[in-house]
Each structure stands twice: as structure tokens, then as C-alpha cells.
C-alpha positions in Angstrom: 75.4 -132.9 -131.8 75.1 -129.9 -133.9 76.9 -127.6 -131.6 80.7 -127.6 -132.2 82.9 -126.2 -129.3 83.3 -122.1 -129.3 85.6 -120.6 -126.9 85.2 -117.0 -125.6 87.1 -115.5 -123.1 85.9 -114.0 -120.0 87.7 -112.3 -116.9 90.9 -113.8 -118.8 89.6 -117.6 -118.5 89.0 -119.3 -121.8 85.0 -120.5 -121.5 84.1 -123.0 -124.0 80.2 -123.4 -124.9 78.1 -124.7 -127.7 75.5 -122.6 -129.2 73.2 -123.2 -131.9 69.2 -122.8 -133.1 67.0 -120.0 -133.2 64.3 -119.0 -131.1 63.8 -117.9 -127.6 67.8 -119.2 -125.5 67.8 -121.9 -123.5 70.9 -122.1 -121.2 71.8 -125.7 -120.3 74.0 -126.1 -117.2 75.4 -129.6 -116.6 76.8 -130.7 -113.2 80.0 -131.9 -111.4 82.9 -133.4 -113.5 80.5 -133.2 -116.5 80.6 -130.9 -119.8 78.1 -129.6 -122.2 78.4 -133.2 -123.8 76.2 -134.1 -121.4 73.1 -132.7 -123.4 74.0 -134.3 -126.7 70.9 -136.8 -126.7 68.9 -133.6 -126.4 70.8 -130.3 -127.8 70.1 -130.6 -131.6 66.1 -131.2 -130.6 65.9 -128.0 -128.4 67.9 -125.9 -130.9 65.2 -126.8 -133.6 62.8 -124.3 -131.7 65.3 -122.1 -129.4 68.7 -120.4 -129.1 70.5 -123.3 -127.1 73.7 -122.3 -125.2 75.5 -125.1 -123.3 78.8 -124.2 -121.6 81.4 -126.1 -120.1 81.5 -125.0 -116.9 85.0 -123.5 -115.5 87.2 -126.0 -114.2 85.3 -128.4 -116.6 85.0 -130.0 -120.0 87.7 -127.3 -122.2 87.4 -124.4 -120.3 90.0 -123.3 -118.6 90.9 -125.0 -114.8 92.5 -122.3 -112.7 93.0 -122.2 -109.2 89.9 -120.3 -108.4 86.0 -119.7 -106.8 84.5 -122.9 -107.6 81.0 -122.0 -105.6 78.0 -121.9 -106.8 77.6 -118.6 -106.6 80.6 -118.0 -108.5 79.4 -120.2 -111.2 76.2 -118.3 -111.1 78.7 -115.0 -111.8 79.7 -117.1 -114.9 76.4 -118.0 -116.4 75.5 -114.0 -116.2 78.8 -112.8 -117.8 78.8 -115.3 -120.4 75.3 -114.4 -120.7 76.0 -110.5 -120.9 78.8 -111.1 -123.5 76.9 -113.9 -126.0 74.4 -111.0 -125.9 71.7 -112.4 -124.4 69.4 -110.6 -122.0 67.2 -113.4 -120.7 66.7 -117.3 -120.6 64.9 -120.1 -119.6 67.8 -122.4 -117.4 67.6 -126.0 -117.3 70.2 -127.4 -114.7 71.2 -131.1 -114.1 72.3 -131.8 -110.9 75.0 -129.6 -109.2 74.1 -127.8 -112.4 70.7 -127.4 -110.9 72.4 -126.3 -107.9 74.1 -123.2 -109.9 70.6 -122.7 -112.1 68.4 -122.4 -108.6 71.4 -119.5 -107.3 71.3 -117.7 -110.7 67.4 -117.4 -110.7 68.1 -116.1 -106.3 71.3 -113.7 -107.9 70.0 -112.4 -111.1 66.2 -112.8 -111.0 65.7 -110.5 -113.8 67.7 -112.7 -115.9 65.8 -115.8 -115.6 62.2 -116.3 -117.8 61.6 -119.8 -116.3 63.7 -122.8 -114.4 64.3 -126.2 -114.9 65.6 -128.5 -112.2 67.0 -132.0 -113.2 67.7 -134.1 -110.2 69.1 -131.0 -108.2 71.4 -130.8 -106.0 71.0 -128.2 -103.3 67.8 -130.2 -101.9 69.0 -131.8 -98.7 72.6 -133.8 -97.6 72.1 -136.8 -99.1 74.7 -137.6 -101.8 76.4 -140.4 -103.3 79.4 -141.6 -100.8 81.9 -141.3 -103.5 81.2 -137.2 -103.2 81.8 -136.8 -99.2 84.9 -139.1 -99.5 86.2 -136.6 -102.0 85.7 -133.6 -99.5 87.9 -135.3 -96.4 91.7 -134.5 -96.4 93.8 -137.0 -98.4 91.6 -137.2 -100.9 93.8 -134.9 -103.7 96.3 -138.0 -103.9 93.9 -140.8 -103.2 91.9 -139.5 -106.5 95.4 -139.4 -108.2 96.4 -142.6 -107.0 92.8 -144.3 -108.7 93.2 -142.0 -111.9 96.2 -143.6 -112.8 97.0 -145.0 -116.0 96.7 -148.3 -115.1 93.5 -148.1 -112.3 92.0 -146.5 -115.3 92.7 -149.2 -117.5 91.5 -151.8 -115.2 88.8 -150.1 -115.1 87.5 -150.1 -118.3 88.0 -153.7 -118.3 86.0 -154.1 -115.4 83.2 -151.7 -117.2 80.5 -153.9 -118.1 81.1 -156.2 -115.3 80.4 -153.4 -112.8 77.5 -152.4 -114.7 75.9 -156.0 -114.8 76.6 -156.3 -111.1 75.7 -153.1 -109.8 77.6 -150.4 -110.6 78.9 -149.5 -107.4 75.6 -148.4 -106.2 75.5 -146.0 -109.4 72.2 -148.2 -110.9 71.8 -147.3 -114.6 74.3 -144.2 -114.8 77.3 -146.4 -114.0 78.9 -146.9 -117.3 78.3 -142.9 -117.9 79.8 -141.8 -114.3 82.4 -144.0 -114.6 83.9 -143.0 -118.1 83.6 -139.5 -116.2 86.0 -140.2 -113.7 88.5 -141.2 -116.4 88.1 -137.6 -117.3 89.6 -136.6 -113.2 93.3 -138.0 -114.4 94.2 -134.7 -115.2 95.3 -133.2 -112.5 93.5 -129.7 -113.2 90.2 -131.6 -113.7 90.8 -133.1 -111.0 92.0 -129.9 -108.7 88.8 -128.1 -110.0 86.9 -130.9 -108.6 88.3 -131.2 -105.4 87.3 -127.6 -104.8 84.0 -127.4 -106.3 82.8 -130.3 -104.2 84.7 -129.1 -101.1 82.5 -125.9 -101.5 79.1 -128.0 -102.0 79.8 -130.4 -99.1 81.6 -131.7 -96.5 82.1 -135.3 -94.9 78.3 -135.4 -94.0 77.0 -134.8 -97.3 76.0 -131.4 -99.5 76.4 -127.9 -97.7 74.5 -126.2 -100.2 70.5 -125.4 -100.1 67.6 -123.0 -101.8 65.1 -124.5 -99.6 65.1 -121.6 -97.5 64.7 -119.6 -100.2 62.6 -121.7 -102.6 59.1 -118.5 -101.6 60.9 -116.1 -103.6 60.2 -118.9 -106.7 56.6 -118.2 -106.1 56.5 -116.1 -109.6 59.1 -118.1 -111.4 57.6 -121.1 -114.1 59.4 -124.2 -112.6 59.8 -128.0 -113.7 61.7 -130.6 -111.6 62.5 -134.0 -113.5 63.9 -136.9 -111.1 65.0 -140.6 -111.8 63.3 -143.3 -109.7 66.7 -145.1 -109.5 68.9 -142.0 -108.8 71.3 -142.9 -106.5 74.1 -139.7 -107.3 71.0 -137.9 -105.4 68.7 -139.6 -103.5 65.8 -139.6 -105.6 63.2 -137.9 -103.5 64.6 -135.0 -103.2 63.1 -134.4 -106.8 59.6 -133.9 -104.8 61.4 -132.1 -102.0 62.2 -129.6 -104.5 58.8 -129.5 -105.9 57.2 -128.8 -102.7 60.0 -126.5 -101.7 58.9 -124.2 -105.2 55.1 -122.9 -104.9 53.2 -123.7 -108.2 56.2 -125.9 -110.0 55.9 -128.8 -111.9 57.5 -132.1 -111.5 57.9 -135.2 -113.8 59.8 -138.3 -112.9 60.9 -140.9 -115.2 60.4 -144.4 -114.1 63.5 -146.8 -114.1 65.5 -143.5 -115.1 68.6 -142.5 -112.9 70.5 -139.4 -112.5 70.6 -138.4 -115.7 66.9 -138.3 -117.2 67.9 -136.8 -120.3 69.9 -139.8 -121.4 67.3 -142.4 -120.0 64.2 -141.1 -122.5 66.0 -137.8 -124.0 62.3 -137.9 -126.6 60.5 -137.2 -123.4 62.8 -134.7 -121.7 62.8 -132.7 -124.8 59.1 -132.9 -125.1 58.8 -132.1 -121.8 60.9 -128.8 -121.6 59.1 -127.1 -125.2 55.5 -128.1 -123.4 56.9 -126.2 -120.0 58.3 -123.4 -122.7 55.0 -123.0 -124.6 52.5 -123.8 -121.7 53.7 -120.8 -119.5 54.6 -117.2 -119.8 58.2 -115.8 -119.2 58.7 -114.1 -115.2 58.3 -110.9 -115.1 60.4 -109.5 -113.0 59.2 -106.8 -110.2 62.0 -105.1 -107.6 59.0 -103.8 -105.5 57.5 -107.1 -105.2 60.9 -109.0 -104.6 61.3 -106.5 -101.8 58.1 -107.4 -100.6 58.6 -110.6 -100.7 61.9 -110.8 -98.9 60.5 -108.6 -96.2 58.0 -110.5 -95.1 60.1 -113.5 -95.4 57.9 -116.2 -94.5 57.5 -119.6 -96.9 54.6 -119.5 -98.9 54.3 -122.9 -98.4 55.8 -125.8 -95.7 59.3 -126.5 -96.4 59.7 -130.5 -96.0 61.3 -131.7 -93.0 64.7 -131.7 -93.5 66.3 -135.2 -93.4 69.0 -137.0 -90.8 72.4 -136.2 -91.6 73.8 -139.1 -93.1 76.4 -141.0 -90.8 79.4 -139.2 -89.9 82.2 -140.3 -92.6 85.6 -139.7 -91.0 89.5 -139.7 -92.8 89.9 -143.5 -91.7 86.8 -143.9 -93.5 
């Protein structure tokens, strides 16, 4: 990965990011207890063609871990400041996961920012999310997560590593080995205090809180891809096509056998994939009078799927 770690600071927070290429920007947002790292089967391939800039989220990766607004809309705030301050007016966004979460309310925020959108196994499509996620968001959970971080949990469990994998991986299919070596990474305890409150602002005990689908018409001029994993089990996998149906006109690609993180699975195709969504459609122009309009008349161009069941109540006994 061609990109080495810059820091820049913003609103007094250090914000690390990796930059690098030439060539119409790319911003790649990565999702919950993640970092730019994340793109590293795929970064050095984009840059050959564009400006790639992949941060580290706050509260994530190097950047700094204050007690803060871990929202998505404040992350949103973040991507346009760092944005403004990189010198970069617009940019196509590709967001994995919560990441797409944060890319779908920049493009609702800061329209005029945003040329084109990429959605890789979003979240902000529905409840549904990996148990580990709504455990995390019931009160107890700050020293229960410390308690498993430990030193020596985290040494049995990179024992355990390939066992886990062969066996299952604790419902996390194909991704377990990654996801796991991530929670390592929730030891320390500002990691781990940044993900407490991003997730407690994305969900609750019944599953994720957050949603575009009510506001997936005003995408009806935006270019937008959604790339899903068959065997996603982070996010259930079908809410890859609940976005696409949710966004009028988008595209959607999902990789067979692949789980939640596609651009690890096949990275060849992913990147392939985003420079043919690049070069096959033209950047959003953005019109205030027609965004007005829009938002006026407020109805969906098209159906919004049917929203699914909660998932079962989880409560602090478990």
C-alpha cells in the first residue's frame, strides 16, 4: 500500500489519512473499528487512475479518540472538512459498511460535494446486524468489552484463530480471521470508548437505528453502485438489494461466496468494478432548485421495500 499515514489536524483532533494518485479523488470511507488499512488490497489500483484519499475515521485507526459526536452525521462533518482542507471540492465516495452509512449521509448533507456513490455492504439499510453489535449497545457492555480485550482473552484468542475459522467463525463466515484481529485492536481503551459510542449512536439492543431509506428519492440524480457478499453475515446480505431498490437508477453487483468485506474477497473485481462505474457515468450535477423540488414533493420515486421484523428483543441478561 503506497499510501503512508499523513496526519492533519482538524477542529484540534489529529486526522490521519492516506492519499496518493492522480486523477479525478476518490474518498474511501471504511466502517466500524476499522481503518484506512482496510482498502490496502485495492488502494494502490485506484490511485493509478485517481486522487485516492482514505482516512481513518475519528475515534479510529491513528486519529485521535476523544470523548466526542460519534454519529454519522458528525462523521459526515469530517469527511467535508477534511475534504475542504486537502483542497478538494468534489469526489466520488465509496463506503464499506458503517462507512456506507456515513458516505449515504454525506451525499443527504453536502450534495454538492458528491460526483457519484458507492455502497459496499451498507449499513443504514434495515436492523439487521450481527449480535456481537446490539450486545455492544446494552449497559455493561464498556467492562464486558474490557474484560474479553484482555491480554490474556486476546492471547487465547489468537490461538484459537484458525480453529474458529475452520469451524465457523462465530457466525462471521469468511471475514472471521479479519474481524477478529480487529477486535484485538478494541484493547485500548480509547478504541474501545470510541466504539462503544459510535455503535450506541447507530443502534440499540434491537439492531441498527440508522436509515436513508426514507430518503434514498433524493438519489434519483446521484450515479450509485451497491456491492454485497452472499455470505455476509456482519449485515444480512440482502440488504445489498434493499439498498438498490431503495436508490432509483443504481447499480448493484454482488460477489458470490464473498462476505462483508468484497474488496478483500476479489479486490481485481472491486477495483474494476469502481473505474467502469467512474468512466461509464457522468459526475452529479448538483441543482438547489431541483433539490427543493424534490424535497417538496417528498414522495419516493420508487417503492421502498417492506421494512423487515425487528430482530428479537436482546435484553442486559442477554
Amino acid at each position: 500500500m503506497n499510501g503512508n499515514v499523513r496526519f492533519i489536524e482538524v477542529h484540534g483532533y489529529r486526522r490521519a489519512y492516506r492519499m496518493a494518485g492522480t486523477g479525478p479523488p476518490v474518498l474511501l470511507i471504511h466502517g466500524i473499528t476499522d481503518s484506512s488499512g482496510t482498502w490496502a488490497p485495492v488502494f494502490d489500483a485506484l490511485a493509478e487512475h485517481h486522487t485516492v484519499i482514505a482516512p481513518d475515521l475519528l475515534g479510529h485507526g491513528e486519529s485521535a479518540k476523544p470523548r466526542a459526536d460519534y454519529a454519522v452525521a458528525a462523521y459526515a462533518n469530517g469527511m467535508r472538512d477534511l475534504l475542504s482542507v486537502l483542497g478538494i471540492e468534489r469526489a466520488t465516495v465509496v463506503g464499506h459498511s458503517l462507512g456506507g452509512g456515513i458516505a449515504m449521509q454525506f451525499a443527504y448533507q453536502f450534495p454538492e460535494k458528491v460526483e457519484r456513490i458507492a455502497l459496499v455492504c451498507p449499513a443504514g439499510m434495515g436492523a439487521g446486524v450481527h449480535p456481537a453489535f446490539r450486545l455492544a449497545t446494552i449497559a455493561g457492555a464498556g467492562p464486558a468489552l474490557m474484560a474479553v480485550t484482555s491480554w490474556p482473552v486476546r492471547t487465547a484468542v489468537r490461538a484459537v484463530i484458525p480453529l474458529v475459522t475452520a469451524v465457523g467463525g462465530l457466525g462471521l463466515g469468511p471475514d472471521a480471521e479479519y474481524v477478529l484481529r480487529l477486535y484485538g485492536g478494541l484493547a485500548e481503551s480509547g478504541a474501545r470508548n470510541a466504539f462503544l459510542r459510535t455503535i450506541r449512536a447507530a443502534a440499540d439492543r434491537r439492531g441498527q437505528t440508522i436509515t436513508m431509506l426514507d430518503r434514498g428519492y433524493l438519489a434519483a440524480h446521484l450515479p450509485t453502485l451497491v456491492i454485497g457478499g452472499t455470505r455476509d453475515t456482519v449485515i444480512p446480505s440482502g440488504h445489498a438489494t434493499r439498498a438498490h431498490r431503495a436508490f432509483p437508477g443504481s447499480r448493484i453487483e454482488i460477489f458470490t461466496g464473498a462476505g462483508h468485506f468484497p474488496h478483500h474477497f476479489d479486490p481485481d473485481r472491486f477495483v474494476t468494478l469502481i473505474r467502469q462505474f467512474i468512466e461509464e457515468t457522468e459526475p452529479a450535477a448538483y441543482d438547489p432548485l431541483r433539490w427543493q423540488r424534490t424535497l417538496r414533493r417528498g414522495s419516493p420515486l420508487v417503492a421502498l421495500p417492506t421494512p423487515e421484523p425487528d430482530p428479537p428483543m436482546m435484553t442486559e441478561q442477554g
